[in-house]
C-alpha positions in Angstrom: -61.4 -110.0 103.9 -63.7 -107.7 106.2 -62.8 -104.1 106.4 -60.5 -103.1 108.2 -62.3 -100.3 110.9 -60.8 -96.5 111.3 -58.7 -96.3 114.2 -57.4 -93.1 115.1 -55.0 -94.6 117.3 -53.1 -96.7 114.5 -53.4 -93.7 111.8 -50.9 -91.8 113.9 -48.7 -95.0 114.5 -48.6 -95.3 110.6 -48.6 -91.2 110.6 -45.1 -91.4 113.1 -43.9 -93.9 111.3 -44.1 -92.1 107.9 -42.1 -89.4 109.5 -39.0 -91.4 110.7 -35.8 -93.2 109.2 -34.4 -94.5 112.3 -36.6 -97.8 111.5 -38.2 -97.5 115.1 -38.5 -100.5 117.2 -42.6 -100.8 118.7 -41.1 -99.4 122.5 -39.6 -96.2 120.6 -42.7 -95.6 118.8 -44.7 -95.9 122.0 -43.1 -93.6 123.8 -43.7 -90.9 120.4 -47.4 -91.7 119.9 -47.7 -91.1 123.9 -48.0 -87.3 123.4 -50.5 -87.7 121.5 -52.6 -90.6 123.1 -51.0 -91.0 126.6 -53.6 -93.6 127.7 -52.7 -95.7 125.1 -51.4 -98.8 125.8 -47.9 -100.6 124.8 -49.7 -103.7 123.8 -52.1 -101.3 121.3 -48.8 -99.8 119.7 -47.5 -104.1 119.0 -50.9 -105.2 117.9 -51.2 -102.3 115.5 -47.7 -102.3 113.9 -48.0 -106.0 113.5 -51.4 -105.6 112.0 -50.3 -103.0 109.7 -47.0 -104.9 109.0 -49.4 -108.4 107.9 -50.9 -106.0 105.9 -48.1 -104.8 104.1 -48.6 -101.3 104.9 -44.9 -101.2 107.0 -42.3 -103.8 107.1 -41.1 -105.6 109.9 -37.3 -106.5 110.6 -34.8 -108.2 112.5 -31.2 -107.1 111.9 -29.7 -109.3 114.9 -29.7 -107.2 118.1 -32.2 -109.0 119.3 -35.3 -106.4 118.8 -38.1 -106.4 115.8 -37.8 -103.0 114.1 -40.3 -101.1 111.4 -40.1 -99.3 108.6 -42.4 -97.2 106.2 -40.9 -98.0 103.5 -42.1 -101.3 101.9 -40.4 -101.0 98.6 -37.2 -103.3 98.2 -33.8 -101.7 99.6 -31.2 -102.8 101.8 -30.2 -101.5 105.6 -26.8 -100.8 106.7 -26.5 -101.5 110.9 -23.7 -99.9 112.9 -22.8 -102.4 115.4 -21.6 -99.4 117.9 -24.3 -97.1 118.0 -27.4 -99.5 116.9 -27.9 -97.1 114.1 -30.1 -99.0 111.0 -29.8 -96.9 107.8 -31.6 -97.1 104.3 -29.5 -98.3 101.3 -30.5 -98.5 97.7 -31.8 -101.7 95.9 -29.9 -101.3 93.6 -26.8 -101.6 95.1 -25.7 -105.1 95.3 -26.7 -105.9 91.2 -26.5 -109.7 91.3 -28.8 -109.9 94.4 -31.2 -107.4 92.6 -31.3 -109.7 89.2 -32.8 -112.7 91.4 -35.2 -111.1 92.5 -36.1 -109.3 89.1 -36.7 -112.6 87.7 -33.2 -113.4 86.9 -32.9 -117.3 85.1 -30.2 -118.2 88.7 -33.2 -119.2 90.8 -35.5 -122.4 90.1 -38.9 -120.4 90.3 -39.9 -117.1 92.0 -38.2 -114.5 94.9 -41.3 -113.3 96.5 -38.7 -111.3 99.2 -35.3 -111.5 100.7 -33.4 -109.3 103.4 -29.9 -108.0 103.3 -28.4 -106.4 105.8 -25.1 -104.5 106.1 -23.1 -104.3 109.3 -19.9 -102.0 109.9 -19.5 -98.9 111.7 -21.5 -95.3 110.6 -20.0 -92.3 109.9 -20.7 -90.8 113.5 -19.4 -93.3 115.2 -16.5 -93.2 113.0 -15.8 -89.4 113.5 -16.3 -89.4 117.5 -13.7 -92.9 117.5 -11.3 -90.6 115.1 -11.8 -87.4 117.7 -11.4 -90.3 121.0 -8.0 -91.2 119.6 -6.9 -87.9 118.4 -8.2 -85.4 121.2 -5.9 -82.9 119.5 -8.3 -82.6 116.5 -10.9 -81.5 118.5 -9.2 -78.7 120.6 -6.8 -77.4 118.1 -5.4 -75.0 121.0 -3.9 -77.9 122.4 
């Protein structure tokens, strides 16, 4: 495989990426890196993140609203996705123990788990808290 040349431009995609848990979709990352570069291009930001994603320096997602998210961490764990705010959250590997046994090799699967994806889908604690204050406006202005 040829070297792969310096680029400035994707060291501080990979850079803002390193710094975030939101798991960023490529628009969202654009509009970070354009303080930095602002000629840079919105195509630049999707070629990089895919190159660095095929590289697997980042991952790349799905979790079903329609967008392609990434992530820093490459390690296995699982994400959690509110379905009212959009909110994608980090969850331990460890977690769901059967699922982690296949992939460590466990005797369940007729050869080898090379990767899976779980994904978790309810309703964060924010959203949960400003619902609770919506229905109960009492809570929030205890004068009332």
């Amino acid at each position: 495989m040829k070297a792969l040349k310096y680029s400035r431009q994707r060291e501080s995609i990979k850079n803002n990426l390193m710094h975030r848990t939101d798991h960023p979709t490529a628009d969202a990352l654009y509009l970070s890196i354009r303080t930095e570069f602002p000629n840079i291009s919105l195509g630049t930001v999707y070629r990089n993140l895919n190159l660095l994603a095929e590289l697997g320096e980042i991952s790349r997602f799905s979790c079903g609203d329609g967008s392609v998210h990434f992530d820093y961490v490459t390690k296995p764990h699982y994400h959690f996705v509110c379905k009212s705010c959009g909110a994608v959250l980090d969850l331990p590997f460890g977690m769901v123990k059967k699922t982690s046994d296949l992939v460590d090799g466990g005797e369940a699967v007729p050869g080898r788990v090379d990767s899976h994806t779980v994904f978790f889908y309810g309703e964060c604690a924010d959203c949960m808290r400003k619902k609770s204050l919506e229905e109960s406006p009492e809570i929030a202005d205890p004068e009332k």
